[in-house]
N, C-alpha and C positions, 0 to 999 in steps of 0.2 A: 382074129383075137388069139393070142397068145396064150391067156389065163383065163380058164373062165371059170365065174363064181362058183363057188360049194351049194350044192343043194341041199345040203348039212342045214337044219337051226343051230344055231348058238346057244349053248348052254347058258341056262338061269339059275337065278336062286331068289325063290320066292318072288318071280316074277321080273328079277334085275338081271340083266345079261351081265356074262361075266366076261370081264375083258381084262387082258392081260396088267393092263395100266393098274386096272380097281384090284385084282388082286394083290400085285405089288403093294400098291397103297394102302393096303387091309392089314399084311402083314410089317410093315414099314412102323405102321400106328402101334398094331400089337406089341414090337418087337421096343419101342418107344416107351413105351408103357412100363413094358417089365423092365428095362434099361433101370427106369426111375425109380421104378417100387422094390427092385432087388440093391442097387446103389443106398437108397433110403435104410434100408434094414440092416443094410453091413455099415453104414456111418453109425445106426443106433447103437447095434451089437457093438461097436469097439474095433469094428476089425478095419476097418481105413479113417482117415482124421483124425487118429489118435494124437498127433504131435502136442498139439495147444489146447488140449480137454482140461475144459472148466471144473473141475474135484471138489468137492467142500475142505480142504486142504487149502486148495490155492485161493478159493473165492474168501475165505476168512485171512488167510495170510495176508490179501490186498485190499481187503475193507475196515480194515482195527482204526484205521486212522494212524498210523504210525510213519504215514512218508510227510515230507511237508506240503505238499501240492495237498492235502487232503486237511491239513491243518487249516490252510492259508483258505480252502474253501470254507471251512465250517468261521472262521473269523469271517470271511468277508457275511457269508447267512445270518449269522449273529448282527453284524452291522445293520444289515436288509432288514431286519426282523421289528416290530412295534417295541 
């Protein structure tokens, strides 16, 4: 025999052996996680996706009903309507 086993136990944590795989994967989850929740906060904050931000500016500038596609809807509703 070449190799022979560790008479070493393997390290636990609260009773789960710890194995290289499950840590990777522990950290992989974690690092997942905040990836999402710190991305989340900087689209909120302003600081990336800014190009196309809905503003109460633009959102009243394209709901007055002032193009015809918005005209042509409220004629056809009216038609719809009792």
């Amino acid at each position: 025999m070449l190799v022979r086993p560790s008479s070493k136990t393997p390290p636990t944590w609260g009773g789960v052996p710890l194995a290289r795989r499950r840590i990777l994967l522990g950290i992989a989850a974690v690092g997942g996680f905040l990836a999402v929740d710190i991305g989340a906060v900087a689209y909120a904050g302003g600081w990336i996706g800014t190009a196309h931000r809905l503003t109460p500016h633009i959102f009243i500038k394209h709901s007055n009903g002032s193009t015809e596609s918005n005209r042509a809807f409220a004629r056809t509703t009216r038609k719809a309507l009792p």
